[in-house]
Every structure is written in C-alpha cells, then in structure tokens.
N, C-alpha and C positions, 0 to 999 in steps of 0.2 A: 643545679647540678652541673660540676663542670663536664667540658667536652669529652676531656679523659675517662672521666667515671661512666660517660653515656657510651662509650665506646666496649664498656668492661660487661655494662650490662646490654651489651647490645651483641655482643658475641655467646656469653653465656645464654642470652634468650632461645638461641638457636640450639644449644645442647649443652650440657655439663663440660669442663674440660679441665685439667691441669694448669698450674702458672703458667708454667713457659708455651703450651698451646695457647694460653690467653694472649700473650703479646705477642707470637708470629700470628693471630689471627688478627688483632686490633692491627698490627703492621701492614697486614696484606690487604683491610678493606678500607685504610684510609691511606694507603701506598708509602707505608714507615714517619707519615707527621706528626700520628699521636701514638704510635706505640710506648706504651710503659717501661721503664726499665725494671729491673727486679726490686730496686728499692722506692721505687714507688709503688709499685704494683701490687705487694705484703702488705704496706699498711692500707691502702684502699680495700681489699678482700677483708680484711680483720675487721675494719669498720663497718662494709657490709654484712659480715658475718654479725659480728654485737649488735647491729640495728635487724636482723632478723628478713635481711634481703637475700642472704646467700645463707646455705647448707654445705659444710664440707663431710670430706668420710676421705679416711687415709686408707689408701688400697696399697698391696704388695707387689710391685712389678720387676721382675728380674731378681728379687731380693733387696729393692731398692723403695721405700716408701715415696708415695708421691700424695698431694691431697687433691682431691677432686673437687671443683665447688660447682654449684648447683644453684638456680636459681630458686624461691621459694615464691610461694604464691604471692606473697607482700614485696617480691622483688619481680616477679613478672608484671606484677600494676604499678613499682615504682619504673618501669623500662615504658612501659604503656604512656605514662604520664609525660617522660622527660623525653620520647618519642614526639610526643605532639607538641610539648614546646619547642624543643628543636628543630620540628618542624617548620612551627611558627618562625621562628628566627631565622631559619636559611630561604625564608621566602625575603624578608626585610635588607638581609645580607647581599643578597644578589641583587636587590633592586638598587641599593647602593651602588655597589660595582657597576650596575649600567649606567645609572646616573652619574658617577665619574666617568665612566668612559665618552659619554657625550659630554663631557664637561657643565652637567646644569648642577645644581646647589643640592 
C-alpha cells in the first residue's frame, strides 16, 4: 500500500469525514507532503469503496450534498495491517538516514 493511501486510511481510522476534511487532515499530520489533491483523492476513496474498505452515505448540509466515508471493518484490519508494515519500514528508513549521516555503507 502506497504511503498516500496509508495516510487516507490512517485519518479515517480516527473518525468518518468528508473529502476535503480527508486532505486538510492527511496535510496537517504529515505537515502538507502527502496530502492528496482532489483528483487523486476520488479515485482512491472509489477504489476503497469497491474493495469494501470504505462505506460512504451522502448527507445534506446547508443544502449542499457532501459524502462521508467511513471506514468498515475490512478497512479498519487493512489500516491495522499497513500500520504495522509501515511501521516496519520507518524503523529501516531511519537507520539508513543515520547510517549516511555517519557516513558508513
């Protein structure tokens, strides 16, 4: 799973929310490096919606429809999953970075 996509369900794990709540929140917890733009952002939700990771429901606010996605229980153990590899990898990540910083191989 790419970084971007761990980010989408790494905000939704925390609550439901609308698109554009999706990418000021993906911006604000990785300080705007992986936030989504809108056209990336649609087709990743639709893909998680038809893989059966996300739940949307179109509510009416102002008179204005917005869609809300939701994570579902096959998309809170795929954020579980790609939580702990990513895990795994920002531990190998960073040992690199020190290992260049001292300059060894």
């Amino acid at each position: 799973m790419s970084l971007s996509r761990f980010f989408i369900l790494c905000v939704l794990y925390q609550q439901p929310l609308h698109g554009y709540e999706i990418t000021k929140r993906v911006g604000a917890i990785t300080n705007g490096c992986c936030a989504p733009t809108e056209g990336s952002l649609y087709p990743v939700l639709k893909e998680f919606t038809e893989a059966g990771l996300v739940s949307v429901v179109t509510q009416v606010v102002s008179g204005r429809e917005r869609k809300v996605y939701t994570l579902t229980a096959l998309g809170k153990e795929a954020y579980k999953v790609a939580s702990a590899a990513w895990g795994d990898v920002a531990v190998y990540i960073l040992k690199a970075i020190e290992r260049n910083k001292r300059g060894q191989p």
